[in-house]
C-alpha positions in Angstrom: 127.1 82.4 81.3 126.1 81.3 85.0 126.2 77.7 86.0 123.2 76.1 87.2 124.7 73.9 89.8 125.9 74.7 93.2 129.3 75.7 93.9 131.9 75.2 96.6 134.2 77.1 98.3 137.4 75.0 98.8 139.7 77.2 100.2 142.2 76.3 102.5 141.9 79.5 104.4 138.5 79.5 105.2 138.7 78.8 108.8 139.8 82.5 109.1 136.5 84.3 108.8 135.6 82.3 112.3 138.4 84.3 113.9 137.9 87.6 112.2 134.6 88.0 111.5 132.3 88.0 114.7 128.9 86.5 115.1 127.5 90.1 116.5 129.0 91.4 112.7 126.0 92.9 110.8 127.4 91.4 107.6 127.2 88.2 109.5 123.9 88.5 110.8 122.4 89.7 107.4 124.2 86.6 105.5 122.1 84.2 108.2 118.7 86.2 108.5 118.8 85.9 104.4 118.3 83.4 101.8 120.0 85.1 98.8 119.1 82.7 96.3 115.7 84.7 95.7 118.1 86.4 93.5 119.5 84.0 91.3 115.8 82.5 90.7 114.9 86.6 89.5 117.9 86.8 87.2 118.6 83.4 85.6 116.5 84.8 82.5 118.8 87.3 82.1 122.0 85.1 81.6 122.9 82.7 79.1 123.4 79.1 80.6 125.4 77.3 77.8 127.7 79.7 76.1 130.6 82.0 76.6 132.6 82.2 79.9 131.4 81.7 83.2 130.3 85.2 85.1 130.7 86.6 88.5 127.6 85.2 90.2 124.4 87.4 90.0 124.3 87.1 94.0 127.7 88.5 94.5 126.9 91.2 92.0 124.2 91.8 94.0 126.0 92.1 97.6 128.1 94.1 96.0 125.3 96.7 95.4 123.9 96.2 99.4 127.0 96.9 100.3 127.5 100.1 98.4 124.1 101.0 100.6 124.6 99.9 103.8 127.8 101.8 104.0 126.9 105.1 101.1 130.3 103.6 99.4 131.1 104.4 95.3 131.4 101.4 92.9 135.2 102.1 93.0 135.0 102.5 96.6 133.1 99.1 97.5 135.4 97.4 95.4 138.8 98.6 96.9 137.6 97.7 100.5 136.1 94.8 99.4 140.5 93.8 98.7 141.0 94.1 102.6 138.1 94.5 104.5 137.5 90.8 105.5 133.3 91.2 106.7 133.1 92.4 102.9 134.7 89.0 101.8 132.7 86.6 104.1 129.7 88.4 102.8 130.6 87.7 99.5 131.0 84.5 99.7 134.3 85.0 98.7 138.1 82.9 99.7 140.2 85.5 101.4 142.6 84.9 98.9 140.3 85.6 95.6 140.8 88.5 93.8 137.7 91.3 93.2 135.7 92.4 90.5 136.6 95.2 88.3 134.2 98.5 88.7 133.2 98.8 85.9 131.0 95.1 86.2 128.7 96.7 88.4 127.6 99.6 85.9 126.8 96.8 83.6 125.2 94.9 86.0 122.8 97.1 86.9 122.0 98.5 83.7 121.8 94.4 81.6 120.3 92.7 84.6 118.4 94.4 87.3 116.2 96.0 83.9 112.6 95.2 84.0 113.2 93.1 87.3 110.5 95.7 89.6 113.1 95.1 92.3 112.0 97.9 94.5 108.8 95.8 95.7 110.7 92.2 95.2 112.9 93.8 97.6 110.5 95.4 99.9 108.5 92.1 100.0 111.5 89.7 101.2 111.9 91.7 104.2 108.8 92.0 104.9 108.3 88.0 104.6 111.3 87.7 107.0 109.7 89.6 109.4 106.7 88.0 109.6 107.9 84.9 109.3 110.5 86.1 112.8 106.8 87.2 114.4 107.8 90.8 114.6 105.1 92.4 112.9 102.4 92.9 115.8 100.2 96.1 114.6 98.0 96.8 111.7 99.2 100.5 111.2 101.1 101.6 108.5 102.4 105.6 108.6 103.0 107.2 104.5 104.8 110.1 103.3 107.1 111.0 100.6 111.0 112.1 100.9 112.5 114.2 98.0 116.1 113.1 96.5 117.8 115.9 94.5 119.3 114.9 91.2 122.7 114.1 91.1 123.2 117.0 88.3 122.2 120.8 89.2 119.1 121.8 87.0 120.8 125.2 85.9 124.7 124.8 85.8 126.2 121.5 85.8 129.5 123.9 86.1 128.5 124.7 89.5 128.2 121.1 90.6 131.4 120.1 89.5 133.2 123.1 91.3 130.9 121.9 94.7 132.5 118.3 94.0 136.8 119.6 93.4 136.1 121.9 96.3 134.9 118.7 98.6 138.2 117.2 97.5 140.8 120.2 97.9 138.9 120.4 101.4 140.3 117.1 102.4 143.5 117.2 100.9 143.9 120.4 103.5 143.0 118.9 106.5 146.0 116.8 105.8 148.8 119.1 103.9 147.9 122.9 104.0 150.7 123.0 101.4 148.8 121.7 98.5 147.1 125.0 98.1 150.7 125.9 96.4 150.6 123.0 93.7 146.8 122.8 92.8 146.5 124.5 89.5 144.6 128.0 89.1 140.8 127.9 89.0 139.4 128.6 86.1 137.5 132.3 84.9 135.5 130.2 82.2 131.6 129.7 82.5 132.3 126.5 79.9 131.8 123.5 81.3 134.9 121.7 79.6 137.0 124.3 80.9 135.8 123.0 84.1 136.3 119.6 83.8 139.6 120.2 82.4 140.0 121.8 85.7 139.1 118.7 87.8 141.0 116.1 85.9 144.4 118.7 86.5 143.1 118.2 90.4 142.8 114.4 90.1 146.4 114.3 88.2 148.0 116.6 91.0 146.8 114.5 93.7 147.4 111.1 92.3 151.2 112.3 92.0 151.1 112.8 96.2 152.2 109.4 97.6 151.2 110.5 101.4 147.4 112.0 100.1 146.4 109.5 97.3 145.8 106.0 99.8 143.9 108.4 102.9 140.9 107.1 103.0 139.0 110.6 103.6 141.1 111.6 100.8 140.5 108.7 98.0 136.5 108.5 98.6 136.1 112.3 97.7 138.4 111.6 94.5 137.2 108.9 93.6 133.4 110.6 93.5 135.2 113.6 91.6 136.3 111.1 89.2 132.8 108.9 88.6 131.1 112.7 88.3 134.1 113.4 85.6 133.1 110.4 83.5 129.6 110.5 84.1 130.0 114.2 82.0 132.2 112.7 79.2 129.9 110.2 78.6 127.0 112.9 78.1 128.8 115.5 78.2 125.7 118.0 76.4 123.2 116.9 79.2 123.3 119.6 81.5 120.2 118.1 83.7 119.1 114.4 84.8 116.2 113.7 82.0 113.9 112.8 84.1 114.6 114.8 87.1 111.6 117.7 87.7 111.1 120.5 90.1 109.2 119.3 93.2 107.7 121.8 95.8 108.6 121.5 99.7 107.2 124.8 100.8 106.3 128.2 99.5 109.6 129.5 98.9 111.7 126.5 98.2 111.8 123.8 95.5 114.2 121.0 94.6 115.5 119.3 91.3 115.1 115.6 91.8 112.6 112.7 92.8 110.4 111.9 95.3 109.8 108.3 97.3 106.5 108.1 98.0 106.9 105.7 101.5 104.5 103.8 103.8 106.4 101.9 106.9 104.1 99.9 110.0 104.2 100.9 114.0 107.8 98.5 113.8 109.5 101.1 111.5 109.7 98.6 108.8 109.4 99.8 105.0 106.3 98.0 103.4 106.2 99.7 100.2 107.6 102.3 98.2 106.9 104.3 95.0 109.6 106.4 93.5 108.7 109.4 91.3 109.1 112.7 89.3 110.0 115.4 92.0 106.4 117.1 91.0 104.2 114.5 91.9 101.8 115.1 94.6 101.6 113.0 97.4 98.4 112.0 98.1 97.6 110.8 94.9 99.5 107.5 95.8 98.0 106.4 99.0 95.4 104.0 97.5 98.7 101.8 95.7 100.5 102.1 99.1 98.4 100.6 101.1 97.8 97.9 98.2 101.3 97.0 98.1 101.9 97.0 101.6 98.8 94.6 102.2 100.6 92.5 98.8 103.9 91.4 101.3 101.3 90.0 103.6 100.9 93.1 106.3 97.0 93.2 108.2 95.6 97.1 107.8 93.5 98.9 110.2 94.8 102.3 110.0 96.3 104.2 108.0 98.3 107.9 109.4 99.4 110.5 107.0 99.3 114.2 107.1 97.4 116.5 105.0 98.6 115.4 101.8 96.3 112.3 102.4 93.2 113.9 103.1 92.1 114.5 100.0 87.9 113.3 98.6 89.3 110.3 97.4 91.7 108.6 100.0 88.9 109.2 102.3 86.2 107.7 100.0 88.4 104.7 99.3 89.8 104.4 103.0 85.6 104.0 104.1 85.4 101.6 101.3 87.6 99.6 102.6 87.0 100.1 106.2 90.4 101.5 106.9 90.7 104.1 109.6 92.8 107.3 108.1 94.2 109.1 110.4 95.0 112.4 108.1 93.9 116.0 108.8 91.5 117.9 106.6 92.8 120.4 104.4 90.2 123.1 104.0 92.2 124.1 100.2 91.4 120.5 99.2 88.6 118.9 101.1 86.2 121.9 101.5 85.9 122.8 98.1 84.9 122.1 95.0 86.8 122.8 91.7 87.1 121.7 87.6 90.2 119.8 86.3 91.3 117.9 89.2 93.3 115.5 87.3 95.1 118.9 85.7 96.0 120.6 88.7 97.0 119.3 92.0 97.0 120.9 95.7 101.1 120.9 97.0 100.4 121.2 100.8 103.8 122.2 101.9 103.3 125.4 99.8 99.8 125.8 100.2 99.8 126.4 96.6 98.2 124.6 93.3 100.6 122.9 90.5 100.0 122.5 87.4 100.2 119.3 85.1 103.5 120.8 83.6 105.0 121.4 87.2 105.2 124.7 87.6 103.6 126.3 91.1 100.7 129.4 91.3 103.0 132.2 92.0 100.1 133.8 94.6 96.5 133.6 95.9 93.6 135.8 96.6 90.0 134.9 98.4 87.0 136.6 96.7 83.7 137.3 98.3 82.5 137.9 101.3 82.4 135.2 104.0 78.1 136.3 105.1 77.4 137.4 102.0 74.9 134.2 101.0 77.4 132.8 98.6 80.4 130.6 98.8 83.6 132.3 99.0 86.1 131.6 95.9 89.7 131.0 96.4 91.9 132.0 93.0 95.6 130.7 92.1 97.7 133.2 89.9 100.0 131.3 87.6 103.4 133.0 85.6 102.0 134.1 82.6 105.7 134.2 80.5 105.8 130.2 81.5 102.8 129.7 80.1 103.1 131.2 77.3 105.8 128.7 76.4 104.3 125.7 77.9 104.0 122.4 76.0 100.8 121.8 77.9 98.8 125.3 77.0 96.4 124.2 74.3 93.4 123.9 76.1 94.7 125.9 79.3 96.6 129.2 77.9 94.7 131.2 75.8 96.9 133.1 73.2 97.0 136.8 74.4 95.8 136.1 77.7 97.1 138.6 80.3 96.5 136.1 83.4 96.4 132.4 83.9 94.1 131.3 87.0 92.9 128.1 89.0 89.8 128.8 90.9 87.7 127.1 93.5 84.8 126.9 95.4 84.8 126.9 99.1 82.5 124.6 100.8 81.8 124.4 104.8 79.7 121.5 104.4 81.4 118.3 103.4 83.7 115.5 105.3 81.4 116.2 108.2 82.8 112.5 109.8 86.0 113.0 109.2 86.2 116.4 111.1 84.6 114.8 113.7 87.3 112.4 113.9 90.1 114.3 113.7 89.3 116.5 116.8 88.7 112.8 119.1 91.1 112.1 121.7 91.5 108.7 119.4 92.8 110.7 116.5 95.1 112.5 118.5 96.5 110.0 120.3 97.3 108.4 117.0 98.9 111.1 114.7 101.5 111.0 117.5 102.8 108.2 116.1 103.7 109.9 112.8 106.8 111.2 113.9 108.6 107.2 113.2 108.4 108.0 109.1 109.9 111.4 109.5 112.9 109.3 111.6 113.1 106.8 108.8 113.4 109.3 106.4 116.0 111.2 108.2 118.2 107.7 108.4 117.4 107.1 104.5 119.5 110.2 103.9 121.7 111.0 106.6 122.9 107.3 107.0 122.7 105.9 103.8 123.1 108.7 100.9 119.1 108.9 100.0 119.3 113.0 100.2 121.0 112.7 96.3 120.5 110.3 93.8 123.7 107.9 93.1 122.8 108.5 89.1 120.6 110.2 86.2 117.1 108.8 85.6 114.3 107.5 87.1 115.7 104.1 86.6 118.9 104.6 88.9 116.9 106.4 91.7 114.5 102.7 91.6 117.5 101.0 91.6 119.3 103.3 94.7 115.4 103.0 96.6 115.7 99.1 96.3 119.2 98.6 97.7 118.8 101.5 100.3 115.4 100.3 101.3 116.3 96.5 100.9 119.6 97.9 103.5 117.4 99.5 105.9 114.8 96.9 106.3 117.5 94.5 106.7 119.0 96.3 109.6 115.4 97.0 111.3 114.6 93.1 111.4 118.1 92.4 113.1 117.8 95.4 115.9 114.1 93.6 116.3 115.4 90.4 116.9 118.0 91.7 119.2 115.0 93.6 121.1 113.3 90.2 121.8 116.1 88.3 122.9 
């Protein structure tokens, strides 16, 4: 149950976030640039309001979660500094003196009531409100790409990720007490994955019996990731990939398992919309709802910069349409050509390769005909034949007994005259350098805040780690902003 009425804090000791807690504190600064009570108005509906004990208040959940992404912390984590840490507190909304919530709360909170919220663009909007609202939102450019997360679980051998996660914390325990390497207990020979959590929990136990490791900071945040990972297995303990995780392309030669964030940010650096995905969705494909949710939160459009992933019939049809300016190079694979089944295969321009609807990537290509020869050229995509042979996609693209699989187009020399022409202008160029501020806001996503792996399994975790991580970033933008125009 959560009360409707407003509550008080009467505590005596109040007076001491004044002294401790700075006015140049981010926490601080956050708490005043933000009316949290959009919250509340977005999750009453999921409490009762006349039965059963009173719960931790959905905006203090919800801090809680912010503060797990402005500083890449685990539930357990958050919580423990949360005790001492008294910029946590103030930002709580908490007495110094009040005790914290139990771990575990937040797993139920975000699973009970952040469903069926869409916080990812409730979030995205605020900030982008609170921007306008502060005047610093001056251009009518918005810059899109996509970032890739990897899945929290390896696609092949979830053995594999939980010796990477043990060895992270043996790593720190050395850089304190060399000596441990006598009492940690013998690695295991077994390829079974319950042999190697077995493993890990004997690490946990030795550790936890060290006095002088067990309260190290560098020490506990590594366990207590070993440990979340540990349950995350018992609980399903026979999935051996995220569910919803797929292979995504990022060039020729190199895939990941994961998700991708499709991203659009204006000339400011602030995020206007997002769009998280599969890791095999294309990129260009989601332009068109980018720019629509980005105009949604109130942002002017002029032009739009994007690389070749953008340039694609469509996003230039609808860009004219609309008379936005794209900024996004021609691809002669894509935009030169003419080809069959467009909605069943798409062009992955970091690979230079087609994909098809199940995800997998051609495995090579060949040009056939002659460039002068008074017909257009063809370009054909090879596809593994033993993967489509099993594919739950074939009927209707796999013949039985086939001995090849192939994609083919037609080249064209003709089309997107305008667009050519545009893209070789001084005005273009002088543009596209701009792009480089979405690559730089990708970078801080994951270096600074965690966005390189997702927190959790499924597509409804990584929305829920976009929001908070995106909510966290756009927050911090708007302050440095202000701070710019003082």
């Amino acid at each position: 149950m959560i009360s409707t009425q407003e509550t008080f804090n009467l505590s005596p000791y109040m007076a001491i976030y004044d002294i401790v807690v700075p006015k140049d504190n981010m926490l601080r600064q956050i708490n005043d640039l933000v009316d949290f009570s959009f919250v509340l108005e977005e999750l009453k509906n999921k409490y009762c309001h006349d039965n059963g004990r009173n719960a931790v208040p959905p905006i203090r959940m919800f801090k809680y979660l912010l503060l797990k992404s402005i500083f890449d912390l685990s539930d357990v984590d958050v919580v423990e500094r949360s005790k001492y840490d008294m910029s946590f507190k103030y930002f709580l909304d908490m007495a110094p003196e009040a005790s914290v919530i139990d771990p575990s709360s937040l797993t139920k909170f975000r699973r009970i009531r952040l469903q069926d919220v869409g916080l990812l663009d409730l979030l995205i909007q605020k900030t982008v409100e609170i921007a306008l609202e502060k005047e610093l939102i001056k251009s009518k450019t918005i810059i899109v790409d996509a970032t890739h997360t990897k899945a929290r679980y390896n696609q092949n051998s979830p053995k594999e990720f939980l010796i990477e996660k043990s060895k992270n914390v043996r790593k720190a325990v050395y850089q304190i007490d060399e000596s441990m390497k006598e009492k940690f207990p013998a690695k295991t020979t077994s390829n079974e994955v319950t042999d190697e959590l077995a493993y890990c929990e004997k690490v946990i136990s030795t550790i936890e019996k060290e006095a002088h490791l067990v309260h190290i900071p560098a020490v506990k945040e590594k366990l207590n990731v070993l440990k979340e990972v540990i349950e995350d297995y018992e609980e399903q303990l026979y999935y051996s990939a995220d569910p919803d995780a797929r292979v995504g392309h990022k060039t020729e030669d190199s895939s990941f398992f994961g998700y991708k964030t499709h991203i659009a940010i204006n000339d400011e650096r602030i995020i206007t919309a997002a769009i998280v995905t599969t890791g095999e969705q294309s990129d260009g494909k989601y332009l068109q709802d980018l720019i629509e949710k980005s105009q949604e939160t109130g942002m002017e459009i002029k032009t739009v910069l994007g690389d070749t992933a953008y340039s694609g019939k469509d996003n230039i049809l609808y860009t004219k349409k609309n008379k936005l300016e794209l900024v996004s190079k021609l691809n002669p694979q894509i935009t030169h050509g003419t080809r069959t089944k467009e909605d069943e295969f798409e062009f992955n321009k970091d690979a230079g390769m087609y994909v098809c609807k199940a995800g997998h990537m051609a495995i090579r290509k060949a040009r056939q005909g002659k460039k002068d020869a008074g017909k257009n050229q063809r370009d054909t995509y090879y596809f593994d034949i033993e993967k489509c042979k099993v594919c739950p996609f074939k009927e209707g693209c796999y013949k039985e007994g086939s001995k090849s699989k192939t994609y083919s187009m037609t080249i064209k020399s003709t089309e997107h005259k305008d667009q050519e022409a545009f893209q070789n202008s001084d005005e273009f160029k002088e543009k596209a350098k701009s792009r480089y501020k979405i690559e730089a806001k990708n970078s801080e996503l994951k270096h600074r805040h965690g966005y390189d792996v997702a927190a959790s399994a499924g597509l409804f975790g990584m929305q829920m780690q976009g929001a908070m991580t995106i909510f966290a970033v756009n927050l911090k933008r708007i302050i440095t902003l202000m701070k710019e125009e003082e």
